[in-house]
C-alpha positions, 0 to 999 in steps of 0.5 A: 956221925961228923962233927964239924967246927968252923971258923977257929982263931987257933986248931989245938988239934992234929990230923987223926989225933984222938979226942976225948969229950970236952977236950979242948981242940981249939979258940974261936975265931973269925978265919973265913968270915968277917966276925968271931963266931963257931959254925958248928955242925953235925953229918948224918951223911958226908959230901965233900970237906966243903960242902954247904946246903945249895939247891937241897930242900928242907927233907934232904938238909934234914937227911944229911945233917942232925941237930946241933943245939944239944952239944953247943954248950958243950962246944962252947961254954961261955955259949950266949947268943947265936948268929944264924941259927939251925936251918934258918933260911940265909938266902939263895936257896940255902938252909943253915946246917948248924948254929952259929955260937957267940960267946957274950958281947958283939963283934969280935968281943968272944975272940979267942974263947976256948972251943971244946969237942963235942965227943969223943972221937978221932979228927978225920981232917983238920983244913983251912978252907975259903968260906970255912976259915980253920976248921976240924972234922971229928968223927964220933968213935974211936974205930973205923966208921962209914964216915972215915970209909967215905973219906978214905974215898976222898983221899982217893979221889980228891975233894970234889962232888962225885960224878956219874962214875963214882956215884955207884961207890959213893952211893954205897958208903952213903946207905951204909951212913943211913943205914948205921942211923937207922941202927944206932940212933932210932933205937936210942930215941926210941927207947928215950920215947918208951921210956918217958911213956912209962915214967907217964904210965907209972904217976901216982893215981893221985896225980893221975887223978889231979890230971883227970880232973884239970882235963875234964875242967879244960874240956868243960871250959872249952865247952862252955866258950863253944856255947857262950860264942853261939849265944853271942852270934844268936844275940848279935842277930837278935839285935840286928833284927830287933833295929830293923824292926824298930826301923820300920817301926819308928817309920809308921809311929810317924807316918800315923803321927802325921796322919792323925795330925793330918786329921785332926786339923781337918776335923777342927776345920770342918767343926769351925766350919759348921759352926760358922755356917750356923751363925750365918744362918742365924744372922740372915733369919 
């Protein structure tokens, strides 16, 4: 794979030079952009010395470049903060293809900070681009690789995008590119996965065991919430039925309260009445 380094105050480094793993090649800097950073980047598949993300989605950023965060320290020791950071979306269509590595303090306070290789490899180019400032490509491995066979190709025919005549060759070194992927780095990470599978596998069985248990707790508690959530919606309906009910309820206590007041005004009356009309009738004998 290319690796490349961007933005340096100071190229340590020559053209075909070869470098070893943490070799200085370099000081940060801020040619080409405004403050003092390292851009650096990592190519699965090689474009042009310039080339940048515009107009490509997620899965073809992904295709041509890897992720750059577990060499940064490497890179850059005195590492602590980024700028733009691994496929942040900076705008116009375009995805970051690396990280962007401050050493401490803002501005342009890192100015000068020593910048290291990330591998050992050989410089394939080392050029002062617009937009780059002073920047390095270092293939990884010391021997002819498909990225130094696709820049053979530029040296031929200049530093542009290939166009329609040249893509049959160009497309040749690019699945040749994929193609070492495939075989170098799939098997790396697959094994890496078996192994961690394994290193799973192999646990004691009382941890196994502690394991097991915390699981089937979690399992238990997960359950447990399940039920108390469907024991709250039951009683949340439960209350709102019970206050239309007390509604209705309050409605005719009252209308009976009335109606029994109602009543028993009338019957005091008709019993004054009676009364009265006794008298009257005693009165006239």
């Amino acid at each position: 794979m290319r690796h490349h380094i961007a933005h340096l105050y100071k190229v340590e480094v020559s053209n075909s030079q070869l470098v070893k793993k943490g070799q200085q090649i370099g000081l940060l800097g801020n040619s080409g952009t405004k403050w003092a950073h390292v851009h650096y980047e990592i190519q699965k598949i090689f474009r042009n010395w310039t080339s940048y993300t515009s107009g490509m989605s997620k899965a073809q950023v992904l295709q041509h470049y890897a992720d750059p965060r577990p060499y940064e320290k490497t890179v850059l020791p005195t590492f602590d903060h980024y700028g733009w950071y691994w496929l942040d979306n900076i705008g116009g269509g375009k995805l970051h293809p690396g990280t962007d590595l401050n050493g401490k303090g803002s501005g342009n306070a890192d100015l000068k900070q020593p910048v290291y290789a990330p591998v050992s490899g050989k410089v394939v180019a080392v050029r002062n681009d617009s937009g780059w400032g002073n920047h390095i490509f270092i293939d990884e491995g010391e021997t002819g690789t498909t990225m130094g066979q696709v820049s053979d190709w530029y040296k031929r025919y200049g530093d542009r995008e290939p166009n329609d005549n040249d893509k049959q060759y160009f497309g040749h070194w690019e699945k040749q590119g994929e193609l070492k992927f495939a075989q170098e780095i799939v098997p790396k990470t697959l094994a890496a996965k078996n192994a961690k599978i394994s290193e799973l596998e192999n646990r004691p069985p009382e941890i196994k065991e502690v394991e097991k248990i915390v699981f089937r707790d979690k399992l238990e508690t997960l359950e447990e919430i399940k039920v108390l959530k469907a024991e709250k919606i039951d009683l949340n309906k439960k209350i709102t039925f019970l206050k239309g009910q007390l509604k209705d309820w309050g409605g005719i206590v009252e209308v009976d309260t009335k109606s029994s007041l109602k009543r028993f005004v009338e019957l005091i009356s008709l019993g004054l009445k009676t009364i009265i009309n006794k008298i009257s009738k005693k009165g006239k004998k």
